[in-house]
N, C-alpha and C positions, 0 to 999 in steps of 0.2 A: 347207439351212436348219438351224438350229441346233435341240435339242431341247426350248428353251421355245417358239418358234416353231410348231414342229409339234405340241407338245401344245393351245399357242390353236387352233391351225390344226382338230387333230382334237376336239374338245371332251376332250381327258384329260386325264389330266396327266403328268411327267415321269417320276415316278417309275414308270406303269405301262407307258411306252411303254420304261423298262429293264429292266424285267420279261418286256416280249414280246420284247425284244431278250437278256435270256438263256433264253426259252424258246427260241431259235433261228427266231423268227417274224419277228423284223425285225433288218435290219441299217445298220447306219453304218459312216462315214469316220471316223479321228482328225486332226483340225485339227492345226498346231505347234502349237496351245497347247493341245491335250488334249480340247479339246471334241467331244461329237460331232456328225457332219455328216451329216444325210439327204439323200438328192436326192428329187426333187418326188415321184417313182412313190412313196415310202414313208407318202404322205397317204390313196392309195386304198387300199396294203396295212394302216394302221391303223384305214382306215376298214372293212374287212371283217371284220379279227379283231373291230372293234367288236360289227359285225354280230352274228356268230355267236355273239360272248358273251353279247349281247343275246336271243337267240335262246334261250338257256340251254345252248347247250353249256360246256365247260369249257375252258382253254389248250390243254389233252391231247388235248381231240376237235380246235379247232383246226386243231391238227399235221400231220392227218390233211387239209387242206386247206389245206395250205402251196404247193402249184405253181398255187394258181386263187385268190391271195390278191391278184395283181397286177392283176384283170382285173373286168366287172362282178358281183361274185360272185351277187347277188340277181336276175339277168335270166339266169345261166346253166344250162342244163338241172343237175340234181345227177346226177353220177356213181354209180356201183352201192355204192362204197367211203362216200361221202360218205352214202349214204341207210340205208348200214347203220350208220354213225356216228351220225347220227343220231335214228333209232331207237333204238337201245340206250339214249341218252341219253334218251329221251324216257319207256320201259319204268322208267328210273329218280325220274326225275322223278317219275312216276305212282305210283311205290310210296310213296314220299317222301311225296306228298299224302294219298295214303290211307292211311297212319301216322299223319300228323297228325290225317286227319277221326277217327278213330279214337280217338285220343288226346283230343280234344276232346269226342265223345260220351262219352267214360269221364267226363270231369272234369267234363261237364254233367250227370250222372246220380249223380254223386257231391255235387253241390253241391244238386240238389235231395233229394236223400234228408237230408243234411244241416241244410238249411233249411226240409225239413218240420215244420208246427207253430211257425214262427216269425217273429216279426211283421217287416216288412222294413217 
């Protein structure tokens, strides 16, 4: 199938399904006329990277789950590799949020100090 095909096919679109195709996470055929050509297995491997992005990993973590990209990847037990990817993503995540809560209690405590004494 051609790569507007398989972006309908995966709900993306083209340009990110060349993206995972130079992050070295998907690959194609070149047509004679230059086009590229996926075969059917590249709907369940977009559909996984989907997953995991979904998931909040990143391309890079991924990577890291490129041999079990072809397969059910949400019904398979995770690997020792894949749970410490994981994780660390997760570790990051978490700091991420609690930055923000953070940042948010500063500028709510600023706006009230602010708005003290002042008719809203």
């Amino acid at each position: 199938m051609r790569i507007g095909e398989l972006a309908r096919r995966t709900g993306t679109t083209a340009r990110a399904l060349r993206h995972y195709e130079q992050a070295g996470l998907l690959t194609s055929e070149r047509a004679p006329n230059g086009y590229r050509v996926y075969d059917a297995a590249a709907e369940v491997r977009v559909g996984n990277i989907r997953y995991l992005l979904d998931a909040g990993l990143t391309l890079e973590d991924v990577g890291f789950f490129a041999p079990c990209l072809d397969g059910d990847l949400a019904a398979a037990p995770p690997s020792p590799e894949g749970l410490r990817v994981a994780e660390q993503r997760l570790a990051v995540l978490e700091a991420r949020i609690a930055a923000q809560v953070a940042a948010r209690d500063r500028l709510r405590e600023a706006l009230r100090g602010a708005t003290a004494g002042v008719a809203v």
